[in-house]
C-alpha positions in Angstrom: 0.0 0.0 0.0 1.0 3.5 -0.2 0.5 6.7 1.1 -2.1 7.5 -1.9 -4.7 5.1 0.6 -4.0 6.8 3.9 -6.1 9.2 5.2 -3.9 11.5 7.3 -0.2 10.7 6.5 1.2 12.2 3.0 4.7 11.8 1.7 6.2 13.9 4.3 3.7 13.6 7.2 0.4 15.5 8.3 0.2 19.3 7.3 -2.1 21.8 6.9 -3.8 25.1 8.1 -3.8 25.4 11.8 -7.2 25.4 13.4 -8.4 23.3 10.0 -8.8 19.6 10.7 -6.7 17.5 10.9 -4.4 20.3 12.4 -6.3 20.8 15.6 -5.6 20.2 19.2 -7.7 17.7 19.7 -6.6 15.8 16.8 -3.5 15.8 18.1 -3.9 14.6 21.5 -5.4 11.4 19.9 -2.5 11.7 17.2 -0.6 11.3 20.2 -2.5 8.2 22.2 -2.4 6.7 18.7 1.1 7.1 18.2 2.4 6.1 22.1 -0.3 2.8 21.9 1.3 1.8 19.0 4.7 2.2 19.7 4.2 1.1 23.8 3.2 -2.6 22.0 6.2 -2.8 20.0 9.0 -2.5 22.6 9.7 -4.6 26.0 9.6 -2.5 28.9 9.4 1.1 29.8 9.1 3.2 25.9 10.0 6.9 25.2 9.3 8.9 22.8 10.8 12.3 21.6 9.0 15.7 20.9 10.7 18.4 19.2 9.4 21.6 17.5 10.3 24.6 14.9 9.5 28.0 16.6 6.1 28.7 15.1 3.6 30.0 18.2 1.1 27.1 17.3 4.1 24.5 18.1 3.3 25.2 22.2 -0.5 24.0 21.5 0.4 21.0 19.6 3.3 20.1 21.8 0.7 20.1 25.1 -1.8 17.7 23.0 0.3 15.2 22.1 2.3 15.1 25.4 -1.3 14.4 26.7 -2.0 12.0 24.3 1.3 9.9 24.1 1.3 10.2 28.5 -1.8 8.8 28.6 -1.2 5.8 26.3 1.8 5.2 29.1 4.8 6.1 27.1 7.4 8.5 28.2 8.3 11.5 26.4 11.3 13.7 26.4 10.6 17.0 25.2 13.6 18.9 23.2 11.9 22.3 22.9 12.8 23.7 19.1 15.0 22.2 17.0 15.1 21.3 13.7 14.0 17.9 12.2 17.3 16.5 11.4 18.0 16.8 15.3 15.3 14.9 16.4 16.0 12.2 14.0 19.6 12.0 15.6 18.4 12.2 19.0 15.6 10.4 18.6 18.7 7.5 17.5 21.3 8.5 19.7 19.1 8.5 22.7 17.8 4.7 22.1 14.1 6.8 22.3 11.2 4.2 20.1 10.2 7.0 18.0 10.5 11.1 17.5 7.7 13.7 16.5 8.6 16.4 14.9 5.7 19.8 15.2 6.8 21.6 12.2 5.6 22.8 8.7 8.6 23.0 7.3 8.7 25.7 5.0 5.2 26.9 5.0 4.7 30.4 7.0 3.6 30.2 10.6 -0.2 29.8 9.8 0.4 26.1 9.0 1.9 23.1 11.1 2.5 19.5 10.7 3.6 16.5 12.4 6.6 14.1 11.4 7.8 10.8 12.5 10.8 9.4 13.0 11.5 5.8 13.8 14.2 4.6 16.5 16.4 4.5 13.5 16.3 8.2 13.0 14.3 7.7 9.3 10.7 8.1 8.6 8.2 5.4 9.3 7.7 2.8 7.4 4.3 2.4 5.8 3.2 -0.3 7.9 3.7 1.5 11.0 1.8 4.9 9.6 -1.1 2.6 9.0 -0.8 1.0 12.2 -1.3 4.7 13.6 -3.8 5.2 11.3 -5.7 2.6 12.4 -5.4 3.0 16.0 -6.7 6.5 15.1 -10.3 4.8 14.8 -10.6 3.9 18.0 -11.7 5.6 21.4 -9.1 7.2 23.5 -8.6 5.5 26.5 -5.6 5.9 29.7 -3.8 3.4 31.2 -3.5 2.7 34.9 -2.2 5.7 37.1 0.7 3.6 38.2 1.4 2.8 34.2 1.2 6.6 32.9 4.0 8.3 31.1 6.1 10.8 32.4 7.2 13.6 30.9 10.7 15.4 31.2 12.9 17.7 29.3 16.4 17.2 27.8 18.6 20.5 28.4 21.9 19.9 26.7 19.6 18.8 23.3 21.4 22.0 21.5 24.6 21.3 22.7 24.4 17.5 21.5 23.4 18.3 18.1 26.1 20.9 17.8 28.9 18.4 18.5 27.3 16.0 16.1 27.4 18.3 13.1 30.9 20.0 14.2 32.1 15.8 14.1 30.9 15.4 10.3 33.6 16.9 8.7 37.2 16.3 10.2 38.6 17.5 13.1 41.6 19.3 11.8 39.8 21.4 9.4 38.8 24.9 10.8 36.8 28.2 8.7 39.1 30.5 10.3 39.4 34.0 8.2 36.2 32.7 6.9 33.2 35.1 6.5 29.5 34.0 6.6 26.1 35.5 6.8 23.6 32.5 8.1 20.4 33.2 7.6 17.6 30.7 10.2 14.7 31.9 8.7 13.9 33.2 12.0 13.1 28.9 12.7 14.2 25.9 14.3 17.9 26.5 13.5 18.3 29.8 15.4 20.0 28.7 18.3 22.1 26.5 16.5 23.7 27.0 13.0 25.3 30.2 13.9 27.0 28.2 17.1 28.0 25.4 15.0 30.1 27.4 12.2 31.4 30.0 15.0 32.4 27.1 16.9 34.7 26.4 13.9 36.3 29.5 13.5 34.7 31.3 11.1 33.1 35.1 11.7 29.6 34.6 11.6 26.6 37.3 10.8 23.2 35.6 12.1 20.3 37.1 10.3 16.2 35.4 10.7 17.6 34.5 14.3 15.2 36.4 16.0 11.8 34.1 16.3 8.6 35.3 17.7 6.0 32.9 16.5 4.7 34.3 13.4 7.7 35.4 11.6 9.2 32.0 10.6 10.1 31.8 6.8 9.0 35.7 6.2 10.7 36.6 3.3 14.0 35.5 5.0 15.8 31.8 4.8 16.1 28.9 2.1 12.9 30.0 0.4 13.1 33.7 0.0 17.1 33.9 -0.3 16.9 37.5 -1.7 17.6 38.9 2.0 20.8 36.8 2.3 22.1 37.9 -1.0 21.8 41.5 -0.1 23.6 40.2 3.3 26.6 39.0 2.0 27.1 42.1 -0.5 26.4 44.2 2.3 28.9 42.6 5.0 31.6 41.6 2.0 31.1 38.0 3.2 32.7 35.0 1.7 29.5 33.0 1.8 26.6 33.2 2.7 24.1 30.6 3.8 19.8 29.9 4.4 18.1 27.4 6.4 14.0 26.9 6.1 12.4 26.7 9.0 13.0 23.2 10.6 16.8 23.2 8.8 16.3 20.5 6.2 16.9 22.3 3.3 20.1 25.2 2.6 20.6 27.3 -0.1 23.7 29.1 -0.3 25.3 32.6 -2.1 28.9 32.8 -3.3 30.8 36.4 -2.6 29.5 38.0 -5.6 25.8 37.2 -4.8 25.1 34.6 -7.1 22.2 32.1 -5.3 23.8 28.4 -5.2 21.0 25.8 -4.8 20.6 22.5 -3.9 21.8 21.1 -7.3 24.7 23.0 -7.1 25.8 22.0 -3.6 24.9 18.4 -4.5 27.4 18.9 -7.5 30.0 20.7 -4.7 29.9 17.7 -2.4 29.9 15.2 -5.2 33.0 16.5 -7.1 34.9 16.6 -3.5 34.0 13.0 -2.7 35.2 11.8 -6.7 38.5 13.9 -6.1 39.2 12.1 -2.6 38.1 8.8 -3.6 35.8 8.1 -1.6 33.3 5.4 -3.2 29.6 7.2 -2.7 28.1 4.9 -5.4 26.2 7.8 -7.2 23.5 10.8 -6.8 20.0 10.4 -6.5 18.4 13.5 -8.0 14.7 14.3 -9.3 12.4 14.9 -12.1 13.4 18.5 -11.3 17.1 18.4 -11.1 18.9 20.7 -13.3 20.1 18.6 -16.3 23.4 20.6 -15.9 24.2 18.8 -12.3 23.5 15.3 -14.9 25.8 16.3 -17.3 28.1 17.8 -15.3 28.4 14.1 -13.0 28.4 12.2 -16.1 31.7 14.6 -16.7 32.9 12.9 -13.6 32.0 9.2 -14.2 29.2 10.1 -11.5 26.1 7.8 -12.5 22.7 10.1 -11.8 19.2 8.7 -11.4 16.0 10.9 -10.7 12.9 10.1 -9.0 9.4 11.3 -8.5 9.8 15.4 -6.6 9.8 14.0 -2.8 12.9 13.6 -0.5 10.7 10.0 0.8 11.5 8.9 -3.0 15.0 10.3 -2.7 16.0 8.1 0.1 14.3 5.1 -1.2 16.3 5.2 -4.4 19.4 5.7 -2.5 18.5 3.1 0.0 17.8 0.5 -2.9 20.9 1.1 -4.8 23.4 1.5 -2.0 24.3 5.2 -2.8 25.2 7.9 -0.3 24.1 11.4 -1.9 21.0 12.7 -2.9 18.5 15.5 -2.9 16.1 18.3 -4.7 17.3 21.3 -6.0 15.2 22.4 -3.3 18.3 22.2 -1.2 17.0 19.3 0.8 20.2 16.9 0.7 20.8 13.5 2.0 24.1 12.2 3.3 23.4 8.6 3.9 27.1 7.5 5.2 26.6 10.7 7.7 23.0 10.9 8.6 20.0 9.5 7.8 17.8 12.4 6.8 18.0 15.4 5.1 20.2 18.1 6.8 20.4 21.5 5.6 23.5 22.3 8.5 25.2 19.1 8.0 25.0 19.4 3.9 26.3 23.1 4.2 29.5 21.6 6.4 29.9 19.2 3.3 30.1 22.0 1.0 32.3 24.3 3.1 34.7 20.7 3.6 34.8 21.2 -0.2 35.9 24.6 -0.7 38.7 24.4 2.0 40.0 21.2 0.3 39.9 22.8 -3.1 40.9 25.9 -2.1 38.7 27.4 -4.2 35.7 29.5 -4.1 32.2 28.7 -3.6 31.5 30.5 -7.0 34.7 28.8 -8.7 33.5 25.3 -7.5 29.8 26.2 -8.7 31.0 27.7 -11.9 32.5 24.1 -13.2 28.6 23.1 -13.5 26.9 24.9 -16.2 23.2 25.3 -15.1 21.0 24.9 -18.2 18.3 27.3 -18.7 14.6 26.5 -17.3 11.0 27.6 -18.4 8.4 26.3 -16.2 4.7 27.2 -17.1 2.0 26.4 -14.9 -1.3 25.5 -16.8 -4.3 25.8 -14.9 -7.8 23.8 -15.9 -10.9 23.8 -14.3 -10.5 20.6 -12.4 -7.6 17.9 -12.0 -7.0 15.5 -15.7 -4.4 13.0 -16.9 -2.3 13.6 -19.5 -1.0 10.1 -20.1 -2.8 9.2 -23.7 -3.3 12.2 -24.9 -1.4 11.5 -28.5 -1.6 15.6 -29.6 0.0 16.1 -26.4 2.6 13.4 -26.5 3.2 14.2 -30.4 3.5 17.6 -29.0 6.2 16.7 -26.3 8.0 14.4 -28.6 9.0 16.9 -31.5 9.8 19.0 -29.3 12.5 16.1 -27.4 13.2 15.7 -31.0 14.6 19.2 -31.5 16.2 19.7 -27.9 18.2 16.3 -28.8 20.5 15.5 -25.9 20.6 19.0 -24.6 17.6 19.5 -23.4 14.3 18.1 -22.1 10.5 17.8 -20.9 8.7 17.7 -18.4 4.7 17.6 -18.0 4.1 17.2 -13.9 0.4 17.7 -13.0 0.2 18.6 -9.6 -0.9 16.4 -6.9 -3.0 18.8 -4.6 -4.4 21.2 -7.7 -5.5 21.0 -10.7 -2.5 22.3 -12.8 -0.2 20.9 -15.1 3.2 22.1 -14.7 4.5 22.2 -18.1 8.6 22.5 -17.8 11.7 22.8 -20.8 15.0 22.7 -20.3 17.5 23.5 -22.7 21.2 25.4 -23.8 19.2 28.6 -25.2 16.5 30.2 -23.2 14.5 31.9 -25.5 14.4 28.5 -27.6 13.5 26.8 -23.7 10.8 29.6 -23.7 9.2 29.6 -27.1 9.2 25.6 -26.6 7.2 25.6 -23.1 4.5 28.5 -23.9 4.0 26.2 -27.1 3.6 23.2 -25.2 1.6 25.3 -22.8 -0.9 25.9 -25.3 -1.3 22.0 -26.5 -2.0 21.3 -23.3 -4.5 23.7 -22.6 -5.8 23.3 -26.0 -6.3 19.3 -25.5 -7.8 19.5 -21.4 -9.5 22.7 -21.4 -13.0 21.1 -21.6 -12.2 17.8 -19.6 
């Protein structure tokens, strides 16, 4: 089964508008019981389970349901306060804990949240067990014994712990002294932490989006609005400069002359490092979306390059199957599997930095050696959600222009999976061409689904 037949649990957990169901207190104090009665069966003994949050105000609501919830289903919980997601998955490993929740919307601006899972492993939940949850969803709350309820307590030193962990994943002698950086936290989960963590290593650090207050996570600062950190790192004369979102999955980065460096680009920074030390990292897991500059530019390397389906779930099941060690969206959420086992925006920005100090090169020099082809992305909008599999104008359509592109270049129709738009994108060496072939492709497909 997949997450196309669950009711609550998408490809990256539960999300939506807070106040809307399912993201309502009382949904998540039975979220919670749910959660802590299925876990409590799977273990021997006394379970624990960790909560962690980003910084948006609605996290304190959430955080009080589901300690409810999980306390009453007699599991203990350990409550980390914020920090971001790739924490809790290494704490929720490193402290031997059955499970971690995460209260975060990632991205989104403070009016959503979300809830993610991680399993004692420190990687999302397999299906069966999100089912399991699901299931036990259906049922009436009930609380254990007095004598068998869960207790709650907080872990202190979290911060500290997950500093040392990400200071550990590059090597010990290398330092970022007379290095420059402007880190933007998106005023999120990575405020306390990220500026400590690169400080720690000698460089001279300017924190900007460090200043949470509840409602001002992801607004127009961080990974997805990185304008504010470019005008940062012109402004200070920085070397680099880098952005978190809000729960520090996903980094984008800006070399010295502004340019924005993405998550394609850093995968092809970290890749090129690891070919030119020889270490063996199998390959790079990319996505439908990936630049087909970061393809060619591995297969300039002898770096084989899948893609999946858009979804860092699909990335790490591709790696996972073929034994690989680097992946991720141009999104900037990358996966170092031989480090971590999520996506970590902090720990993939050390990978980068590693790279630059080894080459002794630039972040714009290193970036420069993979030529980024030109993209045209048109969204087509129709009145309600249709296939475009067996269409044959619309595939005629998309193979003459394939024809023309040859191996330069390529297509991509994506209908989305929550509207109904067809996201109609070229790729290609010229952008005009890129932009004349899209809007024409465009029109096919509004032509052809208009009136379905």
């Amino acid at each position: 089964m997949n997450s196309a037949s669950k009711k609550y649990f998408g490809t990256d957990g539960i999300r939506g508008r807070v106040g809307t169901a399912p993201i309502t207190p009382d949904f998540m104090l039975k979220l919670g019981w749910a959660a802590g009665t299925v876990f409590a069966k799977m273990g021997n003994g006394r379970n624990k389970i960790l909560i962690g949050k980003d910084t948006r105000i609605s996290g304190y609501m959430f955080e009080a349901a589901l300690e409810a919830g999980v306390t009453a289903a007699g599991v203990d919980i350990n409550l980390l306060g914020p920090m971001p997601t790739p924490a809790i998955a290494y704490l929720t490993r490193t402290l031997r804990a059955s499970a971690g929740i995460v209260i975060s919307a990632s991205h989104n601006a403070f009016e959503d949240n979300g809830i993610k899972f991680f399993s004692g492993e420190g990687s999302k939940l397999p299906d069966e067990l999100e089912f399991a949850i699901e299931a036990q969803l259906n049922q009436e709350v009930s609380t254990v014994s007095s004598v068998s309820l869960g207790k709650a307590s907080r872990i202190t030193d979290a911060a500290g712990r997950y500093i040392e962990f990400c200071k550990s994943t590059i090597g010990s002698s290398l330092k970022f002294n007379g290095l420059k950086i402007v880190v933007d936290c998106a005023h999120g989960s990575t405020y306390h932490i990220a500026p400590n963590v690169f400080t720690e290593l000698g460089a001279s650090v300017k924190a900007i989006g460090v200043s949470p207050d509840g409602l001002n996570i992801n607004a127009h600062v961080g990974s997805t609005s990185p304008q504010h950190l470019v005008d940062a790192v012109l402004a200070e004369k920085a070397d680099i400069g880098i952005a978190f979102d809000g729960d520090g999955d996903r980094v984008v980065m800006v070399d010295n002359a502004g340019n924005i460096v993405d998550g394609d680009e850093i995968l092809y920074v970290i890749a090129r490092d690891r070919r030119r030390q020889n270490i063996d990292f199998g390959g790079v897991v990319g996505t439908s979306m990936s630049n087909l500059g970061l393809e060619l530019a591995l297969d300039a390397l002898n770096v084989p390059f899948v893609r999946t389906s858009v979804g860092d779930r699909y990335v790490m099941q591709e790696m996972q199957s073929r034994g690989w060690d680097l992946g991720g969206e141009s999104s900037g959420h990358i996966i170092c599997l031989d480090i971590t086992t999520t996506g970590d925006g902090i720990v993939a920005a050390l990978q980068a930095l590693a790279a630059i100090a080894n080459s002794e090169q630039t972040l714009g020099e290193l970036r420069s050696k993979m030529k980024k082809l030109p993209q045209s992305m048109i969204n087509v909008r129709l009145t309600r959600k249709a296939s475009i599999s067996g269409n044959p104008k619309i595939e005629g359509a998309v193979a003459d222009v394939e024809r023309r592109l040859g191996r330069k270049g390529r297509v991509l129709l994506r209908p989305s999976g929550t509207e109904p738009v067809v996201r109609v994108m070229v790729e290609g060496e010229d952008a005009t061409e890129v932009g004349n072939y899209a809007k024409e492709l465009a029109e096919v497909v509004s032509a052809e689904l208009a009136g379905v």
